[in-house]
C-alpha positions in Angstrom: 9.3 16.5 -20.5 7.1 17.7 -17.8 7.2 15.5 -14.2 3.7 14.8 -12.9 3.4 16.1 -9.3 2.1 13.6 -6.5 -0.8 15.5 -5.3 -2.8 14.7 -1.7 -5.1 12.7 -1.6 -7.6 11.7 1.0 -10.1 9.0 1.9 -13.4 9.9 0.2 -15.9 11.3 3.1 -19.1 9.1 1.9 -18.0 5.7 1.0 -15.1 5.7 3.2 -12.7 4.9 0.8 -14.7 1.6 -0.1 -15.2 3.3 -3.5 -19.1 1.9 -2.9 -22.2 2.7 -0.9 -24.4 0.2 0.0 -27.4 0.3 -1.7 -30.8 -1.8 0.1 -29.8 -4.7 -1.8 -26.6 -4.8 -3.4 -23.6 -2.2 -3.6 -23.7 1.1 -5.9 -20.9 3.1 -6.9 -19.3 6.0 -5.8 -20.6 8.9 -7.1 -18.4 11.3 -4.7 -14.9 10.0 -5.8 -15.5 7.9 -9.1 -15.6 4.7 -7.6 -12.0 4.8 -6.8 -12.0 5.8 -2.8 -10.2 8.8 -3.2 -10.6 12.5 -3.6 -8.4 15.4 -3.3 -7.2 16.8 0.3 -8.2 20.2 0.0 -11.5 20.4 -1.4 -12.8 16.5 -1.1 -13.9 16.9 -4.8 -13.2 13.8 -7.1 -9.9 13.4 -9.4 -10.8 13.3 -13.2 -10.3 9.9 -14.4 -6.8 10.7 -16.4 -5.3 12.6 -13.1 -6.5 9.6 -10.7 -5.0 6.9 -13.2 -2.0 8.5 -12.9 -1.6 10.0 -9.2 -2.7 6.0 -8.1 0.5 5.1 -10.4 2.5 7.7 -8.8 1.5 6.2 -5.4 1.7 2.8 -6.4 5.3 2.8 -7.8 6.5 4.6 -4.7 5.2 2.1 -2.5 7.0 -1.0 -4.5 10.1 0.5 -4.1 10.0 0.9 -0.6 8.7 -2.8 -0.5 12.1 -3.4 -1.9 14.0 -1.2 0.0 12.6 -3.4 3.1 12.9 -7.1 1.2 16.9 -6.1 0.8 17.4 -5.7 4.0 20.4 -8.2 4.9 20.7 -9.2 8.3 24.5 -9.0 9.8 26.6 -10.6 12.6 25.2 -11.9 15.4 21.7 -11.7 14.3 22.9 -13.3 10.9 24.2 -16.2 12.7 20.6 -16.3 15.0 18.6 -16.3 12.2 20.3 -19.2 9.9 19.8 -22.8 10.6 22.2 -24.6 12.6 21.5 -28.1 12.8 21.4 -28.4 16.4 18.3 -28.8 17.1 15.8 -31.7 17.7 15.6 -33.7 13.6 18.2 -31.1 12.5 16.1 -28.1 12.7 17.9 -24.4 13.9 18.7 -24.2 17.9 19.3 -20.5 19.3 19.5 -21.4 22.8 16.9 -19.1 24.5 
């Protein structure tokens, strides 16, 4: 099984990564990058359609693991203690103090 490689991608130059220019009266698509915002880094040339499909995946996996890498982030000791409701405060609510 061969891995796919995360190639780099930029912004595309002409819509801005909008992945649409505005026409006079409505919005066009991207000739420059597809319609999908992005080109590659070195040359600024658009991604076929099979490669972009799957270097957005690549990115878009990567990013939903570090979303939960940051969501299971557990706070400990004193700051667990700050940030959990007390019941000391005015109608029960948390009081810290400061």
């Amino acid at each position: 099984m061969i891995k796919a490689q995360q190639l780099d991608l930029a912004k595309c130059q002409v819509c801005r990564g909008r992945a649409v220019i505005r026409g006079i009266f409505h919005e066009l698509d991207c000739l420059q990058c597809n319609a999908s915002g992005w080109v590659t880094a070195e040359t600024g040339e658009a991604l076929p359609l099979e490669v972009l499909v799957r270097q957005l995946s690549i990115r878009l996996q990567s990013a939903e693991q570090r979303i939960a890498t940051l969501n299971s982030f557990k706070p400990a000791g004193a700051e667990a203690q700050y940030q959990q409701n007390n019941g000391r405060g005015a109608g029960g609510t948390n009081y810290t103090g400061d």
